[in-house]
N, C-alpha and C positions, 0 to 999 in steps of 0.2 A: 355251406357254400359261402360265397361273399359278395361284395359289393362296392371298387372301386373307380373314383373318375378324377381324372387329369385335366380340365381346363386351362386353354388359351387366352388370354387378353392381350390389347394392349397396355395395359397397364403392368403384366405377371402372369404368376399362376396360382391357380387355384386348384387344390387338390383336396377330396374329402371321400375317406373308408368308410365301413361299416367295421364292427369287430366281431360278429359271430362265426364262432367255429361247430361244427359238429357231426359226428361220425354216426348220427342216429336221433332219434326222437324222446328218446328220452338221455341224452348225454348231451348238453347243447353245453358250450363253456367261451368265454370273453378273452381275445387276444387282440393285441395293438397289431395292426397291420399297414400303418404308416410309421416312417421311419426316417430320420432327418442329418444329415451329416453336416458341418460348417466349418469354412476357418473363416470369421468374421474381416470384412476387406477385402476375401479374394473367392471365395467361391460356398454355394449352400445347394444342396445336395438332397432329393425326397427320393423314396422309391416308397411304393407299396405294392403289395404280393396277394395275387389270390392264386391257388390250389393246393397241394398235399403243404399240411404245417409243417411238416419235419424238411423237407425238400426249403420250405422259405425261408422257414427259421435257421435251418444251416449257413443258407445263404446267405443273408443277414449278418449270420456270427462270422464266415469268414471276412466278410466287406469290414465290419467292424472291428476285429481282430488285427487286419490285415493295414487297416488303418493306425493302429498303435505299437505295436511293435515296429520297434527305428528297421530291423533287418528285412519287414517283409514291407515294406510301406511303397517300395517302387515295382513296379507299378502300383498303385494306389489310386484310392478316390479319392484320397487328400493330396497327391501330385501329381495327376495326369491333368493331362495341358488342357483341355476342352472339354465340353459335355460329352461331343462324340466318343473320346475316348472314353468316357467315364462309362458310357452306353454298352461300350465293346466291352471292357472289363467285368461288368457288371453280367453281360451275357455268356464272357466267357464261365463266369464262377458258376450259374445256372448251368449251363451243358456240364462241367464239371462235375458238379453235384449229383445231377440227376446219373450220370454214365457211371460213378460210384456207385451209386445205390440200389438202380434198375438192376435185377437179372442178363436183363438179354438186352441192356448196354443201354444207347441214348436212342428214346425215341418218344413221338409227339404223345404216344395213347397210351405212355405209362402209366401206372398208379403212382408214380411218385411226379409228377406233371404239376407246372407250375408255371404262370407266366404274367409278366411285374409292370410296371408305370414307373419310369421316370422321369423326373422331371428336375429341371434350377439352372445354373450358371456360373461358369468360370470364366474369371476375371475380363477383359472387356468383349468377351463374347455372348452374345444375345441370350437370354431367354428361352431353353429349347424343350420337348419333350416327346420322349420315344415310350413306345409298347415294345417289350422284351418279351421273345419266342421263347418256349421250352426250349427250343432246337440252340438258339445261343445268340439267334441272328433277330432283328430288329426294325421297326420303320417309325419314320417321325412327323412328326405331328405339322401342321402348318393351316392357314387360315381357308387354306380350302377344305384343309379335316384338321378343326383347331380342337377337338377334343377324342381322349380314349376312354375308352372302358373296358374293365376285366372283371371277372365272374358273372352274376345275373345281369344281362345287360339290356334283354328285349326290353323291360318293364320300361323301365326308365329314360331311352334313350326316345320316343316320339318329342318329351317338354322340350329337351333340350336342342333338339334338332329344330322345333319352331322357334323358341325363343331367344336363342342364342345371338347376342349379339357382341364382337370383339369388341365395343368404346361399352361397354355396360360397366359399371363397377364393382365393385368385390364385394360391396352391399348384396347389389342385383343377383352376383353370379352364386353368390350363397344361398341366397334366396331359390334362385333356378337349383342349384343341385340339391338343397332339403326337397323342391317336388318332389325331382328325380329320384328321390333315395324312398320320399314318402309313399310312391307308386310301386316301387319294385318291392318294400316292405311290405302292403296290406297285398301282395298279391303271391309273394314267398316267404313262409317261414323261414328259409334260410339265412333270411337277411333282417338286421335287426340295428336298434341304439342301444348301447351308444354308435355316436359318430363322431370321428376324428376330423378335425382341418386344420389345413395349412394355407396362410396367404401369404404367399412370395411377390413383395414389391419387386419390379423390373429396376437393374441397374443396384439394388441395397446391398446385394452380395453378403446376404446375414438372411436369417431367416427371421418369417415374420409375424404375426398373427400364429400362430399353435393353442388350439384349444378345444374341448370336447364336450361335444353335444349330449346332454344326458337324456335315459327315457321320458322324462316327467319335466324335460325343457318348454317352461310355458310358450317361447316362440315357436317353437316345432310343433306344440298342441295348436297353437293358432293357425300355422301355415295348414295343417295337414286337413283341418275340420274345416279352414276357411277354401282351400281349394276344392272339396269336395261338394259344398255348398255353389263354388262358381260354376262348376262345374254342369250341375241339374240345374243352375238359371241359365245359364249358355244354350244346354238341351234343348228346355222348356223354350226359349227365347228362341230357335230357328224358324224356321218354317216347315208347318205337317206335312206329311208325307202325303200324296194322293193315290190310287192305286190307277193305271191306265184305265179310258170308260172298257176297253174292247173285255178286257179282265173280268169288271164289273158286271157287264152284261152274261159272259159266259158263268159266272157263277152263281146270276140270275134267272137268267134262262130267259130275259127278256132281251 
């Protein structure tokens, strides 16, 4: 399985994967699942991918292909005018893909099923970030729902729905998604460190911050043992539960 999230700011975006792949319990194996495109000065480009690897990684190789060669490059992610378009393109190569490779054509519950986070900016347009359907189609993010998530998502998603704030900074918002990633980890083997990020300054049109969280990263040991800890003092720190008297009674018999 996997494990990726897209965050909103005003400041950017923050984006951070997990990398564990695995068709079984005993075959577990490590792939990069965030992935970063740029032309420094005019536009920087993330997407990450959870489901079937061959179905991503396809995808992937044509965006990236398609991006280098001069005769296949328009439409492109390196010159489509806007994010939206880059959203569309991006979705288009997904239905593409998966309708190659399915049996019985393009649909949501295939086994080759796939669907991706994008996020960055071209040139003087804002900051945006869409969740990409197997189907090809898409929606986008905004401060009324300024974050996505794709693969395991229940675990994780209570932290960041309390603590979310768009003025926090890229300190904080790192901070908030190791919880998130540390919650959905100790409650599914599918998901594991390392962990990939990226921190996209608003307006840099370059990408920014890229770097990877290893298992045996002494701040993720600290965040993970220290939230676990606040966690049983929060507990303990409520107030007891009482049981109603009428309950009480009947189970006393008085």
């Amino acid at each position: 399985m996997t494990y990726c999230v897209g965050l909103m700011l005003n400041k950017g975006l923050v984006f951070m994967s997990d990398t564990r792949t695995n068709s079984g319990i005993d075959n577990i194996s490590t792939f990069r699942k965030m992935h970063t495109w740029e032309v420094p000065g005019e536009r920087s480009i993330t997407l990450m991918t959870a489901g079937n690897l061959a179905t991503t990684q396809a995808v992937v190789s044509l965006l990236d292909e398609r991006s280098k060669q001069p005769g296949d490059r328009h439409p492109g992610i390196l010159e489509a005018a806007s994010m939206f378009q880059v959203a569309t393109l991006v979705g288009n190569v997904l239905k593409e893909v998966i309708s190659t490779h399915a049996q019985t054509g393009q649909q949501a519950n295939s086994a080759f099923n796939a669907t991706m986070i994008l996020g960055g900016q071209v040139g003087d347009g804002e900051p945006r970030l869409f969740l990409i359907y197997p189907e090809g189609n898409f929606i986008e993010a905004s401060f009324d729902t300024p974050f996505f998530q794709v693969g395991e998502t229940k675990y994780g998603r209570p932290i960041l729905v309390r603590a979310y704030d768009p003025d926090m900074s890229f300190e904080d918002a790192i901070k908030l998604l190791l919880l998130s990633f540390d919650s959905t980890i100790k409650a599914n083997l599918s998901v594991s460190l390392p962990l990939d990020v990226h921190v996209y300054h608003a307006g840099s049109l370059q990408s920014g911050e890229i770097f990877r969280i290893e298992a045996d990263d002494p701040y993720y040991e600290t965040i993970s043992s220290g939230w676990g800890s606040a966690l049983r003092d929060a507990f303990h720190g409520l107030p007891d539960f009482t049981f109603p008297a009428e309950t009480v009674q009947r189970a006393t018999g008085s």
